[in-house]
N, C-alpha and C positions, 0 to 999 in steps of 0.2 A: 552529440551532446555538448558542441563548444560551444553553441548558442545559449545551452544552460550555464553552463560554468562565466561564459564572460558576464552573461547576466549579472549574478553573485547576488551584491544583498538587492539588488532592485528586484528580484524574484517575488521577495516577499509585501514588495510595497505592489506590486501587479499584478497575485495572486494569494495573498494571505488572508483578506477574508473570505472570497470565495471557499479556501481552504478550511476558513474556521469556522464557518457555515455546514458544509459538508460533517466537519468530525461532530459536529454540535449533532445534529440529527444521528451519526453512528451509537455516538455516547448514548443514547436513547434504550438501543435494544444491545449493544455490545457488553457482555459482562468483562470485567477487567476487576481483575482481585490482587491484595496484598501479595506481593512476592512472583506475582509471573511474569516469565522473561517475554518480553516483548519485541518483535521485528516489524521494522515499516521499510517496504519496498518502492523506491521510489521516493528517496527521504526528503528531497529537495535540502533546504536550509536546517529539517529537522526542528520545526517549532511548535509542532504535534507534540512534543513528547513533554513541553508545557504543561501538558493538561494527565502526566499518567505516574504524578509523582509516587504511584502507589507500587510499582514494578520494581523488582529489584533490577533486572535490565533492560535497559532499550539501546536495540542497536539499529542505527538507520544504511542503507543500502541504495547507492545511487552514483549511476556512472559520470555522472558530473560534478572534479572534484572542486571548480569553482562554488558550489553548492553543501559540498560537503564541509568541507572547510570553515563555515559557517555554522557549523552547530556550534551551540550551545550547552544542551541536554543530550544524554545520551551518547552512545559510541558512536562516531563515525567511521563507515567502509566504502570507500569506494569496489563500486563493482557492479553487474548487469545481474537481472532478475533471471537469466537464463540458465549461470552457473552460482548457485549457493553457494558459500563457503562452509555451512554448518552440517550439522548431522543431522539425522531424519531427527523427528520430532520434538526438538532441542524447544522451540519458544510454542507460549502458550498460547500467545495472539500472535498476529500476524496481519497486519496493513498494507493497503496498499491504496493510495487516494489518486485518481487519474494518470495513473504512470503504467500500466499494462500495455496500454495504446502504443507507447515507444519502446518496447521488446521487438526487435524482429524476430524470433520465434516463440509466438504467444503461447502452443503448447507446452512449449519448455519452459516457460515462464511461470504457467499456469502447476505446470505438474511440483517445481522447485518449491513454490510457496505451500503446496498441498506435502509434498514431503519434510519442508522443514519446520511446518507446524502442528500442533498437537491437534487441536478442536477446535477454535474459534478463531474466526476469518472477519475480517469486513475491506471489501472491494469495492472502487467507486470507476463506472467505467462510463466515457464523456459520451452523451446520449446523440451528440452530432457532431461531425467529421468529414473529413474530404475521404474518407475510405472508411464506407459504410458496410461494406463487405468486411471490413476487419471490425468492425465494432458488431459486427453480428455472429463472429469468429470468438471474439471474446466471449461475449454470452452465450453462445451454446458450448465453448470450453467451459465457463463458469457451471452452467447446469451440469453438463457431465463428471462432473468430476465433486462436485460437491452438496450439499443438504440444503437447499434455499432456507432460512428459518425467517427470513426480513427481506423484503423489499420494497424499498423510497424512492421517488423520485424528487430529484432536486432540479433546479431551475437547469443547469447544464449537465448534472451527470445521473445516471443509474445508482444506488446505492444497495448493496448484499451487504446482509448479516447472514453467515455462514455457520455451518460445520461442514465436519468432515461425515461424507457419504457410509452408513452402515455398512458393513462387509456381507 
C-alpha cells in the first residue's frame, strides 16, 4: 500500500470521479437512514462520506495512511479489511468501492465486512484485472456469503447492493 499512501491527494485527482460515479449508481438502491453508523473499507481519502451527512458515524478503513490522513469527513483508521477492529454487527452499512481486490486474504475480508455489519452492504468489484481468477474468487465469495438484492454494471467495476443471507 506505499504506492497508495505516497500517492496522497493525487488519488483523488486520478480516481474521484470514477469513484463518484460508482457511489452515484449505489445511492440508487442503497438505503441509508438518519442516525446509522456507517463503515467504508477501503476509504482511500474518504470523500464518499461527502455525500452521507445523514449517519451519525462514518468511519473509513484503509491500510494506507498516506490516504487516510487525508480525510476530511468522518473517522480515520488505518488498517487491512482482514482484521476489523469493531464488534460483530456494530455499523448499519458497510462500503466497500474497489478495494476487496487488494486484500490478500479475500475470504477474511469478505467474512470481517459480513460480521461487522448489520444488513446492508454495497461492494464494487473491478470487472478486469491481471488476476482474473481473484476477481472470480471475489464474486463467488460475494454470492456465498450474502443476499444479492442489486446488481449494476459500471463501465470498469461490478456493483452489489447487499444483505446479509437469511439464516
Amino acid at each position: 500500500m506505499d504506492y497508495y499512501s505516497a500517492m496522497g491527494t493525487g488519488y483523488d485527482r486520478l480516481h474521484r470521479e470514477e469513484q463518484e460515479r460508482k457511489l452515484s449508481k449505489v445511492m440508487q438502491y442503497l438505503t441509508v437512514e438518519d442516525g446509522d453508523f456507517l463503515l467504508d473499507v477501503g476509504c482511500g481519502s474518504g470523500f464518499i462520506f461527502e455525500n452521507f451527512d445523514q449517519c451519525d458515524i462514518k468511519i473509513g478503513v484503509d491500510p494506507a495512511p498516506g490516504l487516510v490522513c487525508l480525510m476530511q469527513h468522518g473517522e480515520p483508521l488505518v488498517g487491512k479489511g482482514e482484521r476489523l477492529p469493531f464488534r460483530d454487527h456494530l455499523f448499519d452499512v458497510v462500503v466497500s468501492f474497489s478495494a476487496i481486490h487488494h486484500c490478500l486474504d479475500i475470504d477474511s475480508a469478505l467474512d470481517e465486512i459480513l460480521r461487522v455489519g448489520k444488513q446492508r452492504f454495497a461492494l464494487t468489484v473491478f470487472k478486469r484485472g491481471r488476476d482474473v481468477e481473484k476477481i472470480e474468487r471475489i464474486q463467488q465469495g460475494i454470492n456465498d456469503r450474502f443476499q444479492v438484492l442489486q446488481y449494476v454494471e459500471d463501465q470498469h467495476d461490478h456493483i452489489y447492493i447487499l444483505n446479509k443471507k437469511e439464516e
